[in-house]
C-alpha positions as CSV (number, residue, x, y, z in Angstrom):
1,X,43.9,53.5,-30.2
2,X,46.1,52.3,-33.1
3,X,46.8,49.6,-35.0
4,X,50.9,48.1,-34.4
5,X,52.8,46.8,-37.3
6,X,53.1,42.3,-37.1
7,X,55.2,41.7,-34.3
8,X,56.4,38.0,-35.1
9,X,58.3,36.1,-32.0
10,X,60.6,33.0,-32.6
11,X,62.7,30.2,-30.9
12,X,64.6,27.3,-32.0
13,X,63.6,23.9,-30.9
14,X,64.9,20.6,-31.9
15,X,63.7,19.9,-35.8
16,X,61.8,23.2,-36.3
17,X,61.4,27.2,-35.7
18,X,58.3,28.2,-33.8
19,X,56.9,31.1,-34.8
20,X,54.2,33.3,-33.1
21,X,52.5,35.9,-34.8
22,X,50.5,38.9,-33.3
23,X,49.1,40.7,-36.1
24,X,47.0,44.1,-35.9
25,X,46.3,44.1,-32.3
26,X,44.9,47.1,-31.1
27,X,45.5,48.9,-27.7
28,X,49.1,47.2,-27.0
29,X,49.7,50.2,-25.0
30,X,46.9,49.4,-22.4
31,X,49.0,46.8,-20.8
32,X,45.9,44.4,-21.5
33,X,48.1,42.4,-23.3
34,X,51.7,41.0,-22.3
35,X,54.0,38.7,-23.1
36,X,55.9,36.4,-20.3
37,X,58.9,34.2,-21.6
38,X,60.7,31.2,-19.7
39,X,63.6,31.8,-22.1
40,X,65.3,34.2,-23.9
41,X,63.2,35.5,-27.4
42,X,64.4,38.4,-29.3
43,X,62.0,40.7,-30.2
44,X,62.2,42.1,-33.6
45,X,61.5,46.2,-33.2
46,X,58.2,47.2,-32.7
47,X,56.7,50.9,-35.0
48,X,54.8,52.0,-33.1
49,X,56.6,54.5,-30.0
50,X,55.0,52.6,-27.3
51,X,57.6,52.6,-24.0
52,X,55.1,49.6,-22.3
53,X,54.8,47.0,-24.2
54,X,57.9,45.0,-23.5
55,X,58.6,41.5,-22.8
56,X,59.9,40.5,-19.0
57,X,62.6,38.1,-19.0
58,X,63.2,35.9,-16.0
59,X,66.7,35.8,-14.4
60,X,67.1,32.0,-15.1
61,X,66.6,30.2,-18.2
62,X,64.4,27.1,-18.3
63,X,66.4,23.7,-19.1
64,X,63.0,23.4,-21.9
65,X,63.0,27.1,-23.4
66,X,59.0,27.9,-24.0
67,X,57.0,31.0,-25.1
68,X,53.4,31.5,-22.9
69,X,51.0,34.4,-23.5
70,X,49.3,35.7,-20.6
71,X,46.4,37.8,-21.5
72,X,43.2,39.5,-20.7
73,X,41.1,39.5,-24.0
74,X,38.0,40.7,-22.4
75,X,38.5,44.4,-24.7
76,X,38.5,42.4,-28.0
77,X,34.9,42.3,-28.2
78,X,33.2,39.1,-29.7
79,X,35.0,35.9,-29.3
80,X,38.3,36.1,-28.0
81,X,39.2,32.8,-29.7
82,X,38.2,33.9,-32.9
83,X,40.5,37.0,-32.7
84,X,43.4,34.8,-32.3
85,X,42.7,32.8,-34.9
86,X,42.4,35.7,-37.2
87,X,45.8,37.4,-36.8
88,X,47.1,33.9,-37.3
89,X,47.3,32.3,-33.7
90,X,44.5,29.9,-32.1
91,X,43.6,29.8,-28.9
92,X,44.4,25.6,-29.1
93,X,48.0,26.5,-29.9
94,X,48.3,28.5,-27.5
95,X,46.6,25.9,-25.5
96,X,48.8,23.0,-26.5
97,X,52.1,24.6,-26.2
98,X,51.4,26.2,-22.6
99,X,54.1,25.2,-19.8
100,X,53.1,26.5,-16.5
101,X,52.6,24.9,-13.2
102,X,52.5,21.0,-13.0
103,X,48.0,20.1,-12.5
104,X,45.7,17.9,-13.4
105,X,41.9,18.6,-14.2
106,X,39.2,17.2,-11.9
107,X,35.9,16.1,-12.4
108,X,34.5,19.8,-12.3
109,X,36.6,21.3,-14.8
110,X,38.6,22.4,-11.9
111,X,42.5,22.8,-11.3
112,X,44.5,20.6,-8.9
113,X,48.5,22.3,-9.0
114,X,51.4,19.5,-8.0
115,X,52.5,20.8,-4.6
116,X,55.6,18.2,-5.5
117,X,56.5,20.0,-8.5
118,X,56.3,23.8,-7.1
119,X,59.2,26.4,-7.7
120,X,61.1,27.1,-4.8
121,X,61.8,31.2,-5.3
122,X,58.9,33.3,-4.8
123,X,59.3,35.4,-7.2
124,X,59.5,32.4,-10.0
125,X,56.2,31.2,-8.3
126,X,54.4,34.3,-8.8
127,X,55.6,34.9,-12.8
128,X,54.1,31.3,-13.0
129,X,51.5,31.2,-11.2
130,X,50.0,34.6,-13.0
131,X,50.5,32.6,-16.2
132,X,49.3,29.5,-14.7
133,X,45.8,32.0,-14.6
134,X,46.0,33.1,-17.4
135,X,46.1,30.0,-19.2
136,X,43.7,28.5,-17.3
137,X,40.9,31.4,-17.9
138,X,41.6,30.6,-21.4
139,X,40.6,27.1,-21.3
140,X,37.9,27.6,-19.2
141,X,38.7,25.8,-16.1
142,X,36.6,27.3,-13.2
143,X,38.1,26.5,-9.2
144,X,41.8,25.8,-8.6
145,X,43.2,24.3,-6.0
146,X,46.4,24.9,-4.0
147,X,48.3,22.7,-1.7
148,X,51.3,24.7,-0.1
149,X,53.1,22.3,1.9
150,X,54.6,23.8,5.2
151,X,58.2,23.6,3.4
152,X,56.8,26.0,0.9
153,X,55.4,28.3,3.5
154,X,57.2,31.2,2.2
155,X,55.0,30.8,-0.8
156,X,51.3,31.4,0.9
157,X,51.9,35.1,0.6
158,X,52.6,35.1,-3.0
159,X,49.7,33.2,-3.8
160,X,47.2,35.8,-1.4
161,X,48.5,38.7,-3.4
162,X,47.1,37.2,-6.5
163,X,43.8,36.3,-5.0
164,X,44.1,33.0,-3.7
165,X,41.5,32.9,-0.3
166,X,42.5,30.4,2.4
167,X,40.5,27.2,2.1
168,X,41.6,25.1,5.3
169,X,45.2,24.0,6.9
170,X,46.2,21.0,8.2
171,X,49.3,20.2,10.0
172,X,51.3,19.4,7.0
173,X,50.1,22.1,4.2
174,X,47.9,24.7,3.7
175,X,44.9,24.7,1.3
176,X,44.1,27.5,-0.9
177,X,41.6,28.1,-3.6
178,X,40.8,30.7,-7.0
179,X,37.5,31.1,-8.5
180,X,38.3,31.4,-12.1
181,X,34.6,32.6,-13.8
182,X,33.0,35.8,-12.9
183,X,30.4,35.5,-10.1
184,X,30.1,33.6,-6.8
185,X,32.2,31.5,-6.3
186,X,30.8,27.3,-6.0
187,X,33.7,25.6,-4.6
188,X,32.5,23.9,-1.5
189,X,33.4,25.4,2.1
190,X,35.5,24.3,4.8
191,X,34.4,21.6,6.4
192,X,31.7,22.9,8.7
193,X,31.4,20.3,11.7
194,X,33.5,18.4,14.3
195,X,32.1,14.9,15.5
196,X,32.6,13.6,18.5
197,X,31.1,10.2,19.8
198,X,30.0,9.1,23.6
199,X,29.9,5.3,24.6
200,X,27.0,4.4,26.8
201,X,28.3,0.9,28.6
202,X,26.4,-1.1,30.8
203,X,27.7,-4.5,32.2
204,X,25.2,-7.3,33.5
205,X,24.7,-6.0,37.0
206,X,23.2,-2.8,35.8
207,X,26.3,-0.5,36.0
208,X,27.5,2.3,33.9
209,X,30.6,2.7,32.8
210,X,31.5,6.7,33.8
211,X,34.5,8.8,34.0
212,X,35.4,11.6,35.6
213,X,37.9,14.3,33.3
214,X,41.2,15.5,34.9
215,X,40.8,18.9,32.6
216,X,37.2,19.8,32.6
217,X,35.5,23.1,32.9
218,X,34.0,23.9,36.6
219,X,30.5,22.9,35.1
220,X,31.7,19.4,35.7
221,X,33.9,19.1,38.1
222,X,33.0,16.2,40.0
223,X,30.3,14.9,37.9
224,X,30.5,10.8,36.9
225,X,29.9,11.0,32.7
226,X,30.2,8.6,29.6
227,X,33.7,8.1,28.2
228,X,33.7,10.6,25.2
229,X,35.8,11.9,22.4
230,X,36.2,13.1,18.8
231,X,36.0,10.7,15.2
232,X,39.3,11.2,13.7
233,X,39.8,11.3,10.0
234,X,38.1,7.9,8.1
235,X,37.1,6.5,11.4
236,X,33.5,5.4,11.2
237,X,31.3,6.5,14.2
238,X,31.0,3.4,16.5
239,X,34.8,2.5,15.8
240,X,35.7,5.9,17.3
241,X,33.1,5.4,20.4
242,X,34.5,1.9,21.0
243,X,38.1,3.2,20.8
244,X,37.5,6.2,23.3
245,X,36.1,4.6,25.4
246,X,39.0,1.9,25.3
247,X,41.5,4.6,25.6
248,X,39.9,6.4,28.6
249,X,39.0,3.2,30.8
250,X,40.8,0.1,28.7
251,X,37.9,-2.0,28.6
252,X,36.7,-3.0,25.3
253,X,33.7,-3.2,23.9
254,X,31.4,-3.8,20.6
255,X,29.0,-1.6,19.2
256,X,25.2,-2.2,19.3
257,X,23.3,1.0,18.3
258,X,23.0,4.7,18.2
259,X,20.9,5.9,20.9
260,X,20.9,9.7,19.9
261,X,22.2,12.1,18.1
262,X,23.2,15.8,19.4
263,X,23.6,19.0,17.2
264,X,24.5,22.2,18.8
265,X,26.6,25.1,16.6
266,X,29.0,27.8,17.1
267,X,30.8,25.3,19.7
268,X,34.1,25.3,18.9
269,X,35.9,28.2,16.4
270,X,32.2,28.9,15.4
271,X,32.0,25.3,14.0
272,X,29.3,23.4,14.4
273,X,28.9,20.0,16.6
274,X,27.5,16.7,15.8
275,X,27.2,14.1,19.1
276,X,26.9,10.8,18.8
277,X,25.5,8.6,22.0
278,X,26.4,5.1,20.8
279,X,25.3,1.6,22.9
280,X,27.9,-0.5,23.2
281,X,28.4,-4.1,25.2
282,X,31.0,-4.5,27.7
283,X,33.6,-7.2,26.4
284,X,36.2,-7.1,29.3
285,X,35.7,-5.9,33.1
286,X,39.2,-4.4,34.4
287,X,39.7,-0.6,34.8
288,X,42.8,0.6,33.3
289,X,42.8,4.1,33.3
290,X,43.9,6.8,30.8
291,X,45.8,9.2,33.5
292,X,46.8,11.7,30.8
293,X,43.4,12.3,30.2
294,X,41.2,10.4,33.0
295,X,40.8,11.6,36.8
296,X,39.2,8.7,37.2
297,X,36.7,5.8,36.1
298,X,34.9,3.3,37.9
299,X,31.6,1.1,37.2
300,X,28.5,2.8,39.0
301,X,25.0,1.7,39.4
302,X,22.8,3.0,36.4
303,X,20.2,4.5,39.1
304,X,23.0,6.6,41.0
305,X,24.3,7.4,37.9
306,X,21.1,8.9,37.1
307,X,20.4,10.6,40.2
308,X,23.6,12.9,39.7
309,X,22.0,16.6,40.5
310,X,24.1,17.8,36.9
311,X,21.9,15.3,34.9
312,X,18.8,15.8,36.9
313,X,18.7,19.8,36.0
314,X,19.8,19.3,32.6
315,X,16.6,18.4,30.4
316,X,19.0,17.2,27.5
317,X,21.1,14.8,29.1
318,X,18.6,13.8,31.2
319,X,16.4,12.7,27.9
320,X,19.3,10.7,26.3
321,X,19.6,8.8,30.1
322,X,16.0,8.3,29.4
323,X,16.3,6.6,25.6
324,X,19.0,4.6,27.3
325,X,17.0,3.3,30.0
326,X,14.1,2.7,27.4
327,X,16.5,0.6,24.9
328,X,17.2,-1.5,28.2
329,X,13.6,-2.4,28.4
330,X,13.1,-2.6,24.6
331,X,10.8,0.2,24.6
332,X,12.8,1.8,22.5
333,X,15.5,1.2,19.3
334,X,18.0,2.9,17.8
335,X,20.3,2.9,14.8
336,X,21.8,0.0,13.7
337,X,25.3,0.2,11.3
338,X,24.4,-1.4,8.0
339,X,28.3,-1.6,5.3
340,X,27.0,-0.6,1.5
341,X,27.8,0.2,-1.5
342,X,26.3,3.0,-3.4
343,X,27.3,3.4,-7.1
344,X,27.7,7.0,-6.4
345,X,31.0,6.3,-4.2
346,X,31.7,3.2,-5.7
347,X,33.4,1.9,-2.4
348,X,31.5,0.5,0.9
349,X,30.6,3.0,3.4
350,X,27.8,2.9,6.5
351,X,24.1,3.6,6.5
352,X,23.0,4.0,10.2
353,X,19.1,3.0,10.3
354,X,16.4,1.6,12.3
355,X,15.1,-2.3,11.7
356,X,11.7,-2.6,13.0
């Protein structure tokens, strides 16, 4: 381990000289520390006979030329920022004149990168994007967040290889996150449900409103059940029961109450399932049937409905027919849909509760 001679780095920039000195650093042969440059610096000679410690120079030159300093001060001992600012460089300098990828900070001290503003080469992306790091260790910051949209696909790889994990995907991009600090990491999981809704309807002459599947497993083949479905993204509960059940049969309805909720897991790509049995008052009459989805629907008395030997072995379903009949007689209420507004949120959302 020995001392190198001042090593002093400058560029030209409109008005005035930047210059960055790295004085008595020890170990520059360790790799530890390394110098990345989007443009071209000319490095005055170096004493000591180290063959490592060289600068890499990307093939293009950036329209803005800028010097960034990627490096791993975790062998300096002490506090790295103090080290800097002895050998004449602070870590706010360094800070204050980094140019990396285009992100903004969120609440948690977290990164959020531009996926509008990302290079297009891969091999730019990953000299970046190991800066990027770099500078954002420095700082602090703890999770970042990556949005690779499907355009930039060729980019996911790049981004693994440095230790980005896969957060989620959707159709358009894919989502990938880096824990910054040592230890486990706290940015939140994947989302870990699916919600899916199911309209109980029931017209004035004691009828159900039922449906029977066209692609079904053999477990109900032939059985008459509620019109059901999944919530899709920002659709509140009961708006996604009345619309299913509007797609499937075309009558429409309005929401009354939740009558139950189901949770069952590992139901679908080991996600867990929240059900939803919703009330809801007939508004129209006529059948119009979904036949991409629907075999087909009729209106059938609630007592045959009932009598179905599926719901009769099946001591779940058969409970929820139970709180439905119960409602009817007002033996029993469920949740009503009450809009707020929490200060936490700041914007109205629904609190689904009982009023006695």
């Amino acid at each position: 381990m020995r001392p190198t001679s001042n090593l002093v780095l400058e560029r030209e920039t409109p008005g005035s000289v930047l210059a960055l000195k790295a004085a008595s650093l020890v170990k520059p042969c360790s790799n530890e520390l390394k110098l990345i440059y989007s443009a071209s610096v000319t490095p005055r000679p170096c004493s000591c006979s180290c063959k490592d410690f060289r600068p890499s120079y990307p093939s293009a030159q950036a329209s803005k030329p800028s010097i960034t300093i990627a490096t791993n001060t975790s062998w300096l001992g002490g506090n790295a920022s103090d080290q800097f600012r002895s050998n004449g460089v602070s870590t706010s300098s360094i800070i204050d004149n980094f140019r990396g990828l285009d992100a903004s900070e969120d609440e948690y001290e977290g990164v959020i990168v531009n996926p509008e503003r990302l290079p297009t080469n891969p091999n730019a992306f990953a000299s970046i994007l190991r800066v990027s790091l770099s500078h954002w260790q420095l700082k602090g910051n703890k999770g970042v967040w990556l949005k690779l949209p499907v355009e930039h696909v060729d980019l996911v790889p790049v981004a693994v290889k440095e230790g980005f994990k896969y957060h989620h995907a959707e159709p358009g991009y894919v989502m990938l996150t880096y824990w910054l600090p040592k230890g486990p990491c706290m940015l939140p999981a994947n989302a870990s449900h699916q919600v899916g809704v199911g309209g109980f309807v029931i017209n004035d002459k004691g009828e159900v409103l039922v449906v029977q599947e066209k692609y079904c497993s053999s477990t109900f083949s032939g059985v008459w059940k509620l019109p059901t479905g999944f919530v899709v993204e920002s659709e509140e509960i009961f708006s996604g029961a009345i619309r299913e059940v509007r797609e499937e049969t075309g009558i429409d309805t309005e929401f009354v109450e939740v009558m139950a909720i189901r949770h069952a897991h590992r139901v679908a790509f080991e996600k867990s399932d929240l059900f939803f049995v919703c009330l809801l008052r007939p508004l129209s009459t006529q059948i119009i049937v979904d036949e991409l989805e629907i075999q087909a629907a009729k209106w059938m008395p609630l007592s045959e409905f009932v009598e179905q030997p599926f719901y009769q072995g099946d001591s779940m379903f058969k409970k929820v027919i139970e709180i439905c009949i119960a409602r009817l007689s007002n033996r029993y209420h469920g949740l009503l849909a009450n809009e707020m507004v929490s200060e936490f949120e700041g914007k109205p959302s629904f609190l689904y509760y009982n009023v006695i």
